[in-house]
N, CA, C and O of each residue as an XYZ file, in Angstrom:
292
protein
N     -12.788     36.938     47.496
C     -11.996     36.265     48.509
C     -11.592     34.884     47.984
O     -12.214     34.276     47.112
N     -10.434     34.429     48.635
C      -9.827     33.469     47.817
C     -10.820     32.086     48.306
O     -11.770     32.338     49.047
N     -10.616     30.849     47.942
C     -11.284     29.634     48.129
C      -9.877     28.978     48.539
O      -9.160     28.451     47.688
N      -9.569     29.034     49.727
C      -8.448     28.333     50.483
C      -8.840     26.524     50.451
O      -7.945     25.731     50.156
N      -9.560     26.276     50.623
C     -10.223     25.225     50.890
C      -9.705     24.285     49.703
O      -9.015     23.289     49.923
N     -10.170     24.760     48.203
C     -10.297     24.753     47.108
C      -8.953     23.948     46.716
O      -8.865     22.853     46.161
N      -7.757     24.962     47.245
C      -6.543     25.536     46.836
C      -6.087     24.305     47.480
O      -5.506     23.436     46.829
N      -6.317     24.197     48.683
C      -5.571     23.176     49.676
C      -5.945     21.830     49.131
O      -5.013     21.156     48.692
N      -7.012     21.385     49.091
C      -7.255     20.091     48.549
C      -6.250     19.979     47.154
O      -5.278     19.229     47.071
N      -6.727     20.901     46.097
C      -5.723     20.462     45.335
C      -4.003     20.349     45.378
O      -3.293     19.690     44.619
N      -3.687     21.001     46.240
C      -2.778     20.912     46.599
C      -2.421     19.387     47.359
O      -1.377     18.765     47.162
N      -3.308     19.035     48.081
C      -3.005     18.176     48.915
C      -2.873     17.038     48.445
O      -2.298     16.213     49.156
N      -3.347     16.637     47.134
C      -3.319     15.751     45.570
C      -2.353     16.083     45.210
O      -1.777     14.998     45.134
N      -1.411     17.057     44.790
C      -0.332     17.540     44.505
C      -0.513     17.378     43.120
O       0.165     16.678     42.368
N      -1.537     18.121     42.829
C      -2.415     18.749     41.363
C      -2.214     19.689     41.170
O      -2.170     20.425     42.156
N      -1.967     20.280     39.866
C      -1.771     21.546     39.350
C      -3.531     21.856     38.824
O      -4.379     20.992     38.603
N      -3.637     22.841     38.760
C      -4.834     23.529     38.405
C      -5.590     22.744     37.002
O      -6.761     22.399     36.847
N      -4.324     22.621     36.024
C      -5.098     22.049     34.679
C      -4.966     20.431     34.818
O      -5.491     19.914     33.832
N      -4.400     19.393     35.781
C      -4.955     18.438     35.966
C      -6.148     18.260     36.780
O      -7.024     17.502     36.363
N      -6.302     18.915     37.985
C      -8.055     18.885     38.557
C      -8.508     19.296     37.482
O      -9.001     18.348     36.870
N      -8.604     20.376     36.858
C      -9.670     20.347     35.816
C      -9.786     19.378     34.348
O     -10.735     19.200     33.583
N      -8.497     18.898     34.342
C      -8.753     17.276     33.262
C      -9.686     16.395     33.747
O     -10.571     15.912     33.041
N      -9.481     16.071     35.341
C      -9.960     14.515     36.078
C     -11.530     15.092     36.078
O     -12.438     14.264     36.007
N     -11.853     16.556     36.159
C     -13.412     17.390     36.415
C     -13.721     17.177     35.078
O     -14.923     17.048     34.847
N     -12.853     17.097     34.005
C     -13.815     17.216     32.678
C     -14.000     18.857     32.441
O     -14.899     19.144     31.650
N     -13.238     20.004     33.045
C     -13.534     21.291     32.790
C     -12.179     21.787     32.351
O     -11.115     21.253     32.041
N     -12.884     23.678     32.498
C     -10.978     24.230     31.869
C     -10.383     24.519     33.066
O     -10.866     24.117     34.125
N      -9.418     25.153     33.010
C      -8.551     25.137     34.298
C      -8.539     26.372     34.458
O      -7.854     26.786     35.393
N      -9.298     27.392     33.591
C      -9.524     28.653     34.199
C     -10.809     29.087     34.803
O     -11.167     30.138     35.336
N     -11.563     27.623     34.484
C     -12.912     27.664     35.843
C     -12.337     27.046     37.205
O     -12.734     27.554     38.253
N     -11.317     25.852     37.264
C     -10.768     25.872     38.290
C      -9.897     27.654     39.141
O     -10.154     28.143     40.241
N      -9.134     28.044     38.321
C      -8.505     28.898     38.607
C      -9.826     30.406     39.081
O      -9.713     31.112     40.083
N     -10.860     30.513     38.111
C     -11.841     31.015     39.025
C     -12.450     31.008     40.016
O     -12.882     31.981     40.634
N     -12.575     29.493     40.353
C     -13.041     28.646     41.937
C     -12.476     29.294     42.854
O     -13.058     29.866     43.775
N     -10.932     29.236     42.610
C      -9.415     29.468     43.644
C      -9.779     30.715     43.991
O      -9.916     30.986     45.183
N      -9.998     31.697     42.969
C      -9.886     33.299     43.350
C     -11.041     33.949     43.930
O     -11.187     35.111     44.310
N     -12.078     32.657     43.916
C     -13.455     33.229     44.435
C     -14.390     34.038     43.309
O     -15.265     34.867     43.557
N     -13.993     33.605     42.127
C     -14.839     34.476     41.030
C     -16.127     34.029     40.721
O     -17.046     34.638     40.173
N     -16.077     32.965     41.114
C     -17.195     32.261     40.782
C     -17.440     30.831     41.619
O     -16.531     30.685     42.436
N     -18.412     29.734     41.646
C     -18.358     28.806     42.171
C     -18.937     27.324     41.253
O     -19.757     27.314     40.335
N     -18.180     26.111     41.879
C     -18.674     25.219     40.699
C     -20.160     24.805     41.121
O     -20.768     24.777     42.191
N     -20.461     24.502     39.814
C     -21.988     23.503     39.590
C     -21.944     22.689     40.887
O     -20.989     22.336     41.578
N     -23.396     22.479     41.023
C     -23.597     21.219     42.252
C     -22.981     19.881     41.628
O     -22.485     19.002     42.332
N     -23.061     19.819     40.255
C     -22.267     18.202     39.655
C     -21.142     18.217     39.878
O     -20.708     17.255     40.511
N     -20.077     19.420     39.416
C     -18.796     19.781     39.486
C     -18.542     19.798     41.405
O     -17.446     19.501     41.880
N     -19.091     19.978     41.809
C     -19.103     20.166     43.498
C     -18.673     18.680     44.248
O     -17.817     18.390     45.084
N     -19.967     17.705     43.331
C     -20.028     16.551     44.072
C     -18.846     15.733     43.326
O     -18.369     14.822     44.002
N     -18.332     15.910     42.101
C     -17.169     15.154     41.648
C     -15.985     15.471     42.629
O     -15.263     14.629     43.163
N     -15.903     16.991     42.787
C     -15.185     17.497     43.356
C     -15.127     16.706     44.986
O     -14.143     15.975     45.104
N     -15.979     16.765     46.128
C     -15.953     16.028     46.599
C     -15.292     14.489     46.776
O     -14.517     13.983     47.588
N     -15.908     14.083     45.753
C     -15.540     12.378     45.964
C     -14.183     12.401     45.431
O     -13.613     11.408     45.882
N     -13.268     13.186     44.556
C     -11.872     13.320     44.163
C     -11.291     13.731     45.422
O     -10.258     13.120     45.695
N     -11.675     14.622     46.293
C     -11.300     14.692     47.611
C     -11.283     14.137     48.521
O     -10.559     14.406     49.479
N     -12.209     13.062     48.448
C     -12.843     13.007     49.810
C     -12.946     13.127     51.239
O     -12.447     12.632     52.249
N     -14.121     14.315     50.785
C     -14.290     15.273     51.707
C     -15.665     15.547     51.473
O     -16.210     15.304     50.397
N     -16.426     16.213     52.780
C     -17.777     16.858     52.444
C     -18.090     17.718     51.453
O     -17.259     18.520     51.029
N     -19.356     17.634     50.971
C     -19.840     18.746     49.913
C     -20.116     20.294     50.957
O     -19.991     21.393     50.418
N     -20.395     20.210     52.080
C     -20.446     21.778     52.780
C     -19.354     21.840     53.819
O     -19.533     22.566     54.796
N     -17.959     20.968     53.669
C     -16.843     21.776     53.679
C     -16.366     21.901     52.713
O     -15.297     22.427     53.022
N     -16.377     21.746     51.212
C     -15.793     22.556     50.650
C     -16.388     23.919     49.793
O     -15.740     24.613     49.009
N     -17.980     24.101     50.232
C     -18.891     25.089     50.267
C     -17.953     25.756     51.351
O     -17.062     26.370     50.765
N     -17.886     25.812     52.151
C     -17.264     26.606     53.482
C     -18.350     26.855     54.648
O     -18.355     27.821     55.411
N     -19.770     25.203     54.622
C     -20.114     25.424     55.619
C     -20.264     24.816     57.044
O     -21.191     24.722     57.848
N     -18.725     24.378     57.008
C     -18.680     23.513     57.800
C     -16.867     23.497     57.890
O     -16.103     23.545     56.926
N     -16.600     23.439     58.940
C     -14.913     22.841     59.251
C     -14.194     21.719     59.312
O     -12.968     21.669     59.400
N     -14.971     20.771     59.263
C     -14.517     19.693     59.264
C     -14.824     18.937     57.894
O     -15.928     18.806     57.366
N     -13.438     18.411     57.384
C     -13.454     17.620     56.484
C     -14.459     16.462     55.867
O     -14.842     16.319     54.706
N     -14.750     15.691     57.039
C     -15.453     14.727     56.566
C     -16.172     14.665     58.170
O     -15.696     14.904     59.280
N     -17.403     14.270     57.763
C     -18.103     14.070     59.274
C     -17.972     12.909     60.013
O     -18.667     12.795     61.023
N     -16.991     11.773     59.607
C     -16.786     10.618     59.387
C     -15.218     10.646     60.154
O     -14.835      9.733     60.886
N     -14.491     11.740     59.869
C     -13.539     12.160     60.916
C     -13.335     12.573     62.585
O     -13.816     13.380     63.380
N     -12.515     11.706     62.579
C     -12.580     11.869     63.846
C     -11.253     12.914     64.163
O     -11.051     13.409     65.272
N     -10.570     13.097     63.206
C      -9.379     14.454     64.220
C     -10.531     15.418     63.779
O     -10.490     16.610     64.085
């Protein structure tokens, strides 16, 4: 299943796949694995990921709906 979440943030940076994975320090076909649900990143790769977003580490796990708990919409 896809990682919408994933997809949207980078998107929402208006990042292509192989720049998130430049600013991560990874390849862009572990990003592109993230996206498709093949796999999932490291807890390090998670929390970079995070703070490049900023956004929670268990919404972009998918356990939680809200962006940041710190949000108020």
């Amino acid at each position: 299943m896809k990682n919408k979440i994933f997809i949207s943030e980078r998107k929402r940076l208006n990042l292509t796949q192989a720049q998130l994975a430049k600013k991560l320090n990874t390849s862009r076909s572990n990003v592109a694995n993230w996206e498709n649900g093949f796999n999932k990143p490291s807890i390090d790769l998670m929390c970079k990921c995070s703070v490049l977003f900023n956004c929670d580490m268990l919404y972009l796990a998918g356990y939680q709906e809200i962006r940041c708990l710190n949000d108020k919409n």
